[in-house]
N, C-alpha and C positions, 0 to 999 in steps of 0.2 A: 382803272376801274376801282373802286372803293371798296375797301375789304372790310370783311365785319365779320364779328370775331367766331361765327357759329363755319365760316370758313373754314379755321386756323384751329378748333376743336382739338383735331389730333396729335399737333402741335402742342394745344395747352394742355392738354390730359397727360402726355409724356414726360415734359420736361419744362414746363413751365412757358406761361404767356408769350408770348412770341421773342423766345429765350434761339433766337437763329446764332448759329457757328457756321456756317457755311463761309464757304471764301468769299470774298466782296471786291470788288472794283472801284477806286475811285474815292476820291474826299469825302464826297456828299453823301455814298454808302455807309463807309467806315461809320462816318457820324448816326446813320440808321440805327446800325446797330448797335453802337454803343446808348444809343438812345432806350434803345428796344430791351437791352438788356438791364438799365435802369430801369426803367418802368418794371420790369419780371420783378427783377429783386428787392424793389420797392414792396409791389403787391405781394411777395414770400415774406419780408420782416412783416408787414403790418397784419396778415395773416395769421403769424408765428406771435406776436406781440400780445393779438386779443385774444389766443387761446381760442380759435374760432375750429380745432381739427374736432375731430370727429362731431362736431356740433353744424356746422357748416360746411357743404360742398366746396371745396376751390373755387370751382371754375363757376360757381354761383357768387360766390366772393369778387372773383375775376369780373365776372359780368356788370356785376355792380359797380366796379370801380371804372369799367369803361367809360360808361355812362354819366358818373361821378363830376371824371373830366371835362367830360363834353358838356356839361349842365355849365360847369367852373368855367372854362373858356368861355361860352355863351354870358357870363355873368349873371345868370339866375339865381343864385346862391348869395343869400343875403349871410348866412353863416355856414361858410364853408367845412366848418371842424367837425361838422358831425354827417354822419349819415346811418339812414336805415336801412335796413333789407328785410325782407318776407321772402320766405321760400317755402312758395304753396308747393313744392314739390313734397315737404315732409304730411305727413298726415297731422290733424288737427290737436291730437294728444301730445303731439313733440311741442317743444317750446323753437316755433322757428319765426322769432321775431328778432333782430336783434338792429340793438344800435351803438354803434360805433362812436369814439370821438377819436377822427384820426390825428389830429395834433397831439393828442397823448399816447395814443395807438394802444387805445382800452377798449375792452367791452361793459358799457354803462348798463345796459339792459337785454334782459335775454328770456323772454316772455311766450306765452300760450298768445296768442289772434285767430280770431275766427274768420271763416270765410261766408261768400255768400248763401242763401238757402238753397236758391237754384246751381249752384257753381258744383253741388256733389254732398255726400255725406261724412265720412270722416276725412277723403280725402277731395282735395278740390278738382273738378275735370276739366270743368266750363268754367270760361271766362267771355264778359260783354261790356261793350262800352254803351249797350242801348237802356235807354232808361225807361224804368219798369221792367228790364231782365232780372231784377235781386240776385244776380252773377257780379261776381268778383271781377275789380277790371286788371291789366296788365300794368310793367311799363313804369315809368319813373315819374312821379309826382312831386311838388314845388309846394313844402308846405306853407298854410297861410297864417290866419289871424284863428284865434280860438272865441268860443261864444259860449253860452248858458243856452242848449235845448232839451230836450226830454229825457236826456237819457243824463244830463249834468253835462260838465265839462267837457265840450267836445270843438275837435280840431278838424280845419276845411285845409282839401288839397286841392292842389291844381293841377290836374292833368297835362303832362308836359309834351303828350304821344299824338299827334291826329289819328284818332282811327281808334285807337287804345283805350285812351282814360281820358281824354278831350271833352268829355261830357261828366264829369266826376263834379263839378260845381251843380251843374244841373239838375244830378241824383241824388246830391248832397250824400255824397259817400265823404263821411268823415273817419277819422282816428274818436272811439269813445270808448267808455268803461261800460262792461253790463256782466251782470249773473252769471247768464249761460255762458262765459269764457274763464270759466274756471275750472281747478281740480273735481270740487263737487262733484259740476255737470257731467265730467268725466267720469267718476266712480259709479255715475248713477246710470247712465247712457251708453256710454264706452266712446264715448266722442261727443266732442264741445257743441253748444247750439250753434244755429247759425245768426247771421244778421241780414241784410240788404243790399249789402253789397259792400257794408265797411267792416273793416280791419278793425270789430271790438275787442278791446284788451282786457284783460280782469281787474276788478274795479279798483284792487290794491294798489296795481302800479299803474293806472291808467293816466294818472293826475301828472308824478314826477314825469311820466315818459312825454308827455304832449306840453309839460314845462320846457324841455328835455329838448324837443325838437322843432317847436314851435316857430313859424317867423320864417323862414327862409333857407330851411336844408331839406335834404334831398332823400328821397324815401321810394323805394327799387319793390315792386312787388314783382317776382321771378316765380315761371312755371317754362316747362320746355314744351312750348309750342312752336311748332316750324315758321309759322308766319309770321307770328314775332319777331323770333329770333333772325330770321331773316330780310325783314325788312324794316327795324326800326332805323330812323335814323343817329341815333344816340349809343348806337352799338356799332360807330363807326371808328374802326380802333385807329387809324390814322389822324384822324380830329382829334384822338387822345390823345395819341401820342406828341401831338404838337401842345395841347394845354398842357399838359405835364411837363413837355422842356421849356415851355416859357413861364410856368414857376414851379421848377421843381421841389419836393415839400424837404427839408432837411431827415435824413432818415436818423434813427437814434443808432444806431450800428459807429454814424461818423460823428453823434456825440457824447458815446461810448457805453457801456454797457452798465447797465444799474441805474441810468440816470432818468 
């Protein structure tokens, strides 16, 4: 049966990513595990690297990197070295945008986004993949090409989920900069406006981050919905597990510290 990682929860909340000591039988086990436990302590240093702690849940971190792999295995990732997350689970006021470049294991950007109008008000409830919901959609997106519309600079995703964000072309839920996604809005309101259903960023760093992520990396919008998390296909941690051993990424730990 195909396990996914909303399974294995209790597991990761304790002691890290499916971090098993249990006895093992067998070559093919042994290898599991030591599989299993690279992958943990991968996702612990490059966690520990971007200074994502109290900024970022783990296992929201964890999630995204499931998924990461699976994107990477699948070869959808035209540039592998970065990736985003959204975790609509913080409320609108928090800066819970962030993007990663895991080849360097930094955090480039860590930003205020808005949600949709209909998705909640400071904090996001509803999520839709139906167009004309103005709800925020789930799920791991395949960024595209950027264009000049109404709001300036703005960046097309591709919805990489059926069911999910598979209509995100269609809603043209983009990455763009607007007003209402700033401190301001915040001081005035006590929560950011909203959009349509895209992830507006504040106009200052809208430009570098959609430079930033443009073109072919992977962008994780995260809320704990059961149906999600239970039936994406992309939160199949054994599919990760395998794009990970077949190119596992050099951790900086083995090329040593400071460098």
């Amino acid at each position: 049966m195909r396990k996914h990682l909303r399974a294995l929860l209790p597991i990761l909340l304790c002691c890290g990513l499916l971090a098993v000591h249990s006895p093992v039988s067998g070559t093919g086990d042994t290898a599991a595990v030591i599989s299993q436990d690279r992958f943990s302590a991968y996702l612990d240093e490059v966690y520990s690297s971007c200074d994502l702690e109290n900024k970022l849940d783990k296992d929201v971190f964890d999630y995204a990197m499931i998924g990461y792999f699976n994107l990477k295995k699948k070869d959808h990732l035209k540039k592998p070295s970065i990736l985003s997350i959204i975790d609509y689970t913080q409320p609108s006021t928090r800066k819970r945008f962030f993007v990663l470049d895991l080849s360097r294991q930094k955090l480039l950007f860590n930003s205020l986004v808005a949600h949709g109008k209909n998705s909640g008000e400071n904090f996001a409830k509803n999520f839709s993949n139906r167009p004309n919901s103005k709800q925020t959609s789930l799920g791991f997106t395949v960024t595209g090409e950027t264009y000049y519309g109404k709001h300036g600079l703005s960046l097309r995703l591709r919805g990489a989920e059926d069911g999910f964000n598979s209509n995100n072309l269609q809603r043209y839920i983009v990455v763009h900069g607007a007003d209402y996604a700033s401190e301001d809005f915040i001081r005035q309101h006590g929560r950011l406006g909203r959009s349509w259903g895209c992830p507006a960023l504040p106009k200052d760093v809208s430009k570098p981050v959609i430079h930033k992520i443009q073109d072919g990396t992977s962008l994780f919008s995260f809320y704990r919905d059961e149906e999600y998390l239970n039936s994406s296909e992309l939160l199949d941690v054994d599919s990760a597990l395998d794009g990970f051993s077949e190119g596992m990424p050099q951790s900086s730990t083995r090329r040593g510290a400071g460098s």
